[in-house]
PAFIVEX-326042 format. One record per residue: residue number from 1; residue in three letters; chain; x, y negated, z negated of N, C-alpha, C in turn. Coordinates in nm, 3 decimals, decimal comma, always signed. Atoms other than C-alpha are relative to their C-alpha. Example, Ala and Ser with C-alpha at 12.3 -4.5 7.8 and 13.67 -1.06 7.14 Angstrom:
2
1/ala/A/+0,089/+0,119/+0,000/+1,230/+0,450/-0,780/+0,090/-0,120/+0,000
2/ser/A/-0,082/+0,119/+0,006/+1,367/+0,106/-0,714/-0,077/-0,109/-0,073
//
This chain:
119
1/unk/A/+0,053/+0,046/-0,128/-8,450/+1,027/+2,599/+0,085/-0,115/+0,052
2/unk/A/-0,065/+0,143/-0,055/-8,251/+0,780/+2,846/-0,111/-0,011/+0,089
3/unk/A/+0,045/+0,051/-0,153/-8,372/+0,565/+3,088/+0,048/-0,095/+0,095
4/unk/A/-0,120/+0,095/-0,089/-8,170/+0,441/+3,391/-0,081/-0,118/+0,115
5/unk/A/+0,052/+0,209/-0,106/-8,267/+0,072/+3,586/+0,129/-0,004/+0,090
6/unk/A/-0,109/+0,035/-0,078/-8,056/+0,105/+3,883/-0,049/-0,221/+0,072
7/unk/A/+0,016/+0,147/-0,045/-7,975/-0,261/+4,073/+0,111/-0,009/+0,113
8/unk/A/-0,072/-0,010/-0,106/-7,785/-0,369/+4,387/+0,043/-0,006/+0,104
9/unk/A/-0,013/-0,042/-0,137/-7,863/-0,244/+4,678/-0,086/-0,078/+0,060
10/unk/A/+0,062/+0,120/-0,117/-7,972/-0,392/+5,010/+0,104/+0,039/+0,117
11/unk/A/+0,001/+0,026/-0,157/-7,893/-0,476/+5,358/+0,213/-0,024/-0,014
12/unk/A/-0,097/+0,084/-0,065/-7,508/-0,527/+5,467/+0,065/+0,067/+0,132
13/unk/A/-0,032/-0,053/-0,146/-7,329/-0,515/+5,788/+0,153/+0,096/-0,051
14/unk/A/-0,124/-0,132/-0,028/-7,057/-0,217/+5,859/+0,161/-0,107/-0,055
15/unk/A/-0,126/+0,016/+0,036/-6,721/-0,280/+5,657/-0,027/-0,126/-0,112
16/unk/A/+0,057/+0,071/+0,116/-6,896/-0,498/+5,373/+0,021/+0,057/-0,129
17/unk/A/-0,023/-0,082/+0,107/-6,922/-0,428/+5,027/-0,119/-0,032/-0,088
18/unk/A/+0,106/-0,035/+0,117/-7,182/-0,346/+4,757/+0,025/+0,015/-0,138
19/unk/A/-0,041/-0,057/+0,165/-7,181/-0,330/+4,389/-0,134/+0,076/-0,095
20/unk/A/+0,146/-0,060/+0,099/-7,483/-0,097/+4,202/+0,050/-0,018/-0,120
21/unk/A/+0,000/+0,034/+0,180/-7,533/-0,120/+3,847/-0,079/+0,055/-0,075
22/unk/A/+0,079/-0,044/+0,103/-7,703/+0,098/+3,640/-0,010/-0,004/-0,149
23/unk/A/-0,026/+0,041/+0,144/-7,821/-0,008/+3,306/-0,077/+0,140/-0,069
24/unk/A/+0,012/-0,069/+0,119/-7,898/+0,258/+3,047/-0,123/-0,021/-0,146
25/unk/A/+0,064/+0,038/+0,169/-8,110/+0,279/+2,729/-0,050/+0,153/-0,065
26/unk/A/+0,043/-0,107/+0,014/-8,153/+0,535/+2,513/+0,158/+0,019/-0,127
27/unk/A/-0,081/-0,046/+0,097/-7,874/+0,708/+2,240/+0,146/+0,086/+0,116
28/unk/A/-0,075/-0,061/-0,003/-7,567/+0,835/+2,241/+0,081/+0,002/+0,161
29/unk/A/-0,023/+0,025/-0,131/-7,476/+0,703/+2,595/+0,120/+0,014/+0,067
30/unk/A/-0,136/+0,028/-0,019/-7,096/+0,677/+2,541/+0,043/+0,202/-0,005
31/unk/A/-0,027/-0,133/+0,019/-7,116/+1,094/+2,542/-0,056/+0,058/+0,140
32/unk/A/+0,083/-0,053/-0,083/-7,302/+1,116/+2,863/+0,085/-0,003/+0,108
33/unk/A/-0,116/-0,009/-0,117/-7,093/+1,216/+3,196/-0,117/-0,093/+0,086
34/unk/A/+0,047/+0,061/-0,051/-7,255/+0,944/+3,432/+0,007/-0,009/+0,162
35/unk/A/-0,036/+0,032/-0,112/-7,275/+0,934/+3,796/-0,055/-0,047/+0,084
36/unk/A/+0,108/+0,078/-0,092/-7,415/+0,828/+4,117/-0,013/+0,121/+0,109
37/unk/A/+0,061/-0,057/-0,063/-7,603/+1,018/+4,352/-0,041/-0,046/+0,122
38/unk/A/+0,053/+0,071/-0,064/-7,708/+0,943/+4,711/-0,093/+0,108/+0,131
39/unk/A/+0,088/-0,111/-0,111/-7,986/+1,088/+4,955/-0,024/-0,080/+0,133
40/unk/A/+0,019/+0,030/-0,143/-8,018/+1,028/+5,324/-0,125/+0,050/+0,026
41/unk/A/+0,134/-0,081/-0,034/-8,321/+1,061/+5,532/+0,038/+0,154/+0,098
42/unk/A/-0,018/-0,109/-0,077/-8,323/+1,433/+5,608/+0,088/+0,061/-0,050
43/unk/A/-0,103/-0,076/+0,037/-8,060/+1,538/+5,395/-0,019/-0,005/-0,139
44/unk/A/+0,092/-0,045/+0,141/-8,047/+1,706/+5,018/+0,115/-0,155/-0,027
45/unk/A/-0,030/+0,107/+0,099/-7,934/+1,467/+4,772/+0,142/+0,068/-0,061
46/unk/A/-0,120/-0,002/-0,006/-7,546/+1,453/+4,707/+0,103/-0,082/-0,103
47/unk/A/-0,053/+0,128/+0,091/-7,275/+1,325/+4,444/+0,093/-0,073/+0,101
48/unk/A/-0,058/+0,169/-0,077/-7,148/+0,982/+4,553/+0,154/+0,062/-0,113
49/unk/A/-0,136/-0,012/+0,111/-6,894/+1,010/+4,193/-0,063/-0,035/-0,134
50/unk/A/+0,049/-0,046/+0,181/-6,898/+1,071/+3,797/+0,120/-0,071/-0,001
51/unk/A/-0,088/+0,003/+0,071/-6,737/+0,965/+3,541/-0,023/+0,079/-0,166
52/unk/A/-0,002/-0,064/+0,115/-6,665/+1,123/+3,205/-0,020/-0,104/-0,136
53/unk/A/+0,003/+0,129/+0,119/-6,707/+0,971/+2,830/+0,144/-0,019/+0,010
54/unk/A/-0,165/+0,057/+0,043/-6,302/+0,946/+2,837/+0,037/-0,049/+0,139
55/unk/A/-0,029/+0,091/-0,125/-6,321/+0,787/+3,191/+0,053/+0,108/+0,145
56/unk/A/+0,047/-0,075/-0,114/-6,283/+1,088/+3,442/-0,004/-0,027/+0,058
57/unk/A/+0,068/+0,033/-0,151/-6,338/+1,021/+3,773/+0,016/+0,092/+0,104
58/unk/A/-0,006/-0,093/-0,096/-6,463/+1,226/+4,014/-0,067/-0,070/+0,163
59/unk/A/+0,017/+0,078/-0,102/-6,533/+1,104/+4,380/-0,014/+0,106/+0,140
60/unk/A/-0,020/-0,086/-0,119/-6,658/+1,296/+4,721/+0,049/-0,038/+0,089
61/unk/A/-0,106/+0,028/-0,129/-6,415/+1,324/+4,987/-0,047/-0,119/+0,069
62/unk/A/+0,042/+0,101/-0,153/-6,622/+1,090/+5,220/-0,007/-0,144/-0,069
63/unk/A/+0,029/+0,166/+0,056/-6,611/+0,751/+4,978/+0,146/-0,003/-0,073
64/unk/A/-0,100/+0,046/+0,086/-6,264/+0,819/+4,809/+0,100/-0,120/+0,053
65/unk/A/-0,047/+0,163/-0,029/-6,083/+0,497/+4,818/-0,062/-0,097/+0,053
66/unk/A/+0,094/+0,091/-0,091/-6,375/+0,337/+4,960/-0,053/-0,057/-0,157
67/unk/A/+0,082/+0,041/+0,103/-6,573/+0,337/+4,634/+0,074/+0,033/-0,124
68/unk/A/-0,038/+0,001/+0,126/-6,490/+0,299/+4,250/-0,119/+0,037/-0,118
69/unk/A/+0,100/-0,024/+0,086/-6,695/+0,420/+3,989/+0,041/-0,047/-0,165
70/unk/A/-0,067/+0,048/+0,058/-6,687/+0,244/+3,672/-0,145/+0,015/-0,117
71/unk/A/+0,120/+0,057/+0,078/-6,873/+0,210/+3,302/+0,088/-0,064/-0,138
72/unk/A/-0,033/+0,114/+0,112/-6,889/-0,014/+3,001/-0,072/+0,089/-0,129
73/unk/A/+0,079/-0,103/+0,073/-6,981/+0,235/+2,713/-0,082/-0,131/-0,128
74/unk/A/+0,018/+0,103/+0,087/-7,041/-0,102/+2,493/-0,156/-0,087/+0,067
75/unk/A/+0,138/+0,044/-0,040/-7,318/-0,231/+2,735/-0,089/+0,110/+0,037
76/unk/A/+0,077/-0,128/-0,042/-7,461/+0,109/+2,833/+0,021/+0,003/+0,142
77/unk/A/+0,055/+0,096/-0,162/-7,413/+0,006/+3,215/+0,119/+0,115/+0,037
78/unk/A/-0,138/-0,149/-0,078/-7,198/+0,277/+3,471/-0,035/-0,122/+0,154
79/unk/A/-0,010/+0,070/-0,128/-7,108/+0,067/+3,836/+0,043/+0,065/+0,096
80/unk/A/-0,076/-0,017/-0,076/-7,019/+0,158/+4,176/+0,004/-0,092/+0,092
81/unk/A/-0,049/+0,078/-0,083/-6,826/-0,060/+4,362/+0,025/+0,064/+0,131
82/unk/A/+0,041/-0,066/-0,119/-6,884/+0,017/+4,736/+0,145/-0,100/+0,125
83/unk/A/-0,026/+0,049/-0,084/-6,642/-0,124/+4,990/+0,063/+0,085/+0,167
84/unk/A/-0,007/-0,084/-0,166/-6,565/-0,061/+5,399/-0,100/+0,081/+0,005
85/unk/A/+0,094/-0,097/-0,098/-6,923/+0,025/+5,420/+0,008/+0,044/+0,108
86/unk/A/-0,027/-0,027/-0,124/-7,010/+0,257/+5,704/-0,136/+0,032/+0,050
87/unk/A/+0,126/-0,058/-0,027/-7,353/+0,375/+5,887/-0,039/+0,096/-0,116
88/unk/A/+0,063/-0,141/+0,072/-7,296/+0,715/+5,704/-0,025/-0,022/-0,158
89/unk/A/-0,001/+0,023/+0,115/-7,306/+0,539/+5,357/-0,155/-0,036/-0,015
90/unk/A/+0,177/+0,048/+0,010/-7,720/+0,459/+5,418/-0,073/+0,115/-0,060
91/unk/A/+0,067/-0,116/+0,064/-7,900/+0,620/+5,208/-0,078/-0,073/-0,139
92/unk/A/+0,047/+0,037/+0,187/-8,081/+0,586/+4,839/+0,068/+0,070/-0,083
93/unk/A/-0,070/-0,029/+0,113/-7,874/+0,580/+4,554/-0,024/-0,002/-0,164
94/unk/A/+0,058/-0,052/+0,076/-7,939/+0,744/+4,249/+0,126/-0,017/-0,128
95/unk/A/-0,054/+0,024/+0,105/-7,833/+0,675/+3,892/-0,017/+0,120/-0,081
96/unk/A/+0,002/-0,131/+0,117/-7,734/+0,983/+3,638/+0,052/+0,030/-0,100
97/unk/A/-0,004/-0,004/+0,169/-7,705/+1,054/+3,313/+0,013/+0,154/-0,031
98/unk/A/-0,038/-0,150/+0,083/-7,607/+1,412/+3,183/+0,054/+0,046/-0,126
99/unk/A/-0,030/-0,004/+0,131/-7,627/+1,501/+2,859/+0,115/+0,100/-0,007
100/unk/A/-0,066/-0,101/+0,025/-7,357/+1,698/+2,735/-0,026/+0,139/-0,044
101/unk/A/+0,075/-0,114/+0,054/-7,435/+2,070/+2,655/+0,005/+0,007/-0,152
102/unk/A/+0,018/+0,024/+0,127/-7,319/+2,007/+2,319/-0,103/-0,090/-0,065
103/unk/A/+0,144/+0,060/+0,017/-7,629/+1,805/+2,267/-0,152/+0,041/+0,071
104/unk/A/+0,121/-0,074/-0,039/-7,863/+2,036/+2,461/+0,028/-0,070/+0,177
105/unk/A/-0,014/+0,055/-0,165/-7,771/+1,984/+2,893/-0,102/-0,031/+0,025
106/unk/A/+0,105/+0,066/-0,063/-8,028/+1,762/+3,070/+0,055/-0,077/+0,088
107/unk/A/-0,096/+0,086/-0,138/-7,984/+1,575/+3,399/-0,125/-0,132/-0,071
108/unk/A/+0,103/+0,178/+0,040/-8,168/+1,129/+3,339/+0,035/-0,014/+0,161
109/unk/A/-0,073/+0,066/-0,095/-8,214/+0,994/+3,652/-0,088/-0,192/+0,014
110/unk/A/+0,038/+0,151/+0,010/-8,303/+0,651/+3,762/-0,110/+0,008/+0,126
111/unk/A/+0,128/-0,022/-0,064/-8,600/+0,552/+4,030/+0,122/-0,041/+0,150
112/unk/A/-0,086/+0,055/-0,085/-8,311/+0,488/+4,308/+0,012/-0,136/+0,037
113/unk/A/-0,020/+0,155/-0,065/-8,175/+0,161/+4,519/+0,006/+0,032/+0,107
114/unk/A/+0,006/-0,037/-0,169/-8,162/+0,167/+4,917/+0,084/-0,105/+0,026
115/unk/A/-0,140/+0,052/+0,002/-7,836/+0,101/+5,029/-0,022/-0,025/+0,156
116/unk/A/-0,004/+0,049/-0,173/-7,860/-0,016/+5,435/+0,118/-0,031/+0,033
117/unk/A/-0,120/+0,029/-0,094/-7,549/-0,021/+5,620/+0,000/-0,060/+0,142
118/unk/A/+0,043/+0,027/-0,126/-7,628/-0,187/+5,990/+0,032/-0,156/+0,041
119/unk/A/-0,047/+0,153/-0,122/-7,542/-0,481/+6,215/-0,119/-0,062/+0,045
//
């Protein structure tokens, strides 16, 4: 069983920057592909970016070079660093945990953060 404590989010104006932080608890954490997730009102729920246990990074077209995705397999903790917010970056952001199939596939998620982009 994991369980993810996202942290972070809030209010900033257009071309700002954000840092989330999801902390972890639970086993075997440094095996888990980790990512972030984000849902808009009115729209399905979407990857932001992963990373792998050997550091991976995967990133959707609309945040690459904007955002960094990052973890500390020693604190349990996975980050995304957010910068040149934009309107379309508003949304709730979601912390994830995926077990590997070699340990039986399962998605962890976290209770989200609400990310506000606006002037």
């Amino acid at each position: 069983q994991v369980q993810l404590v996202e942290s972070g989010g809030g209010l900033v104006q257009p071309g700002g920057s954000l840092r989330l932080s999801c902390a972890a608890s639970g086993t075997n954490f440094a095996l888990y592909i980790m990512g972030w997730y984000r849902q808009a009102p009115g729209k399905q729920r979407e990857l932001v970016a992963s990373i792998t246990s050997g550091g991976d990074t995967n990133y959707a077209d609309s945040v690459k070079g904007r955002f960094t995705i990052s973890r500390d397999n020693a604190k349990n903790t996975v980050a995304l660093q957010m910068n040149s917010l934009n309107a379309e970056d508003t949304a709730v952001y979601y912390c994830n945990a995926r077990r590997p199939l070699s340990l039986g596939s399962k998605d962890y998620w976290g209770q989200g953060t609400q990310v506000t982009v606006s002037s």
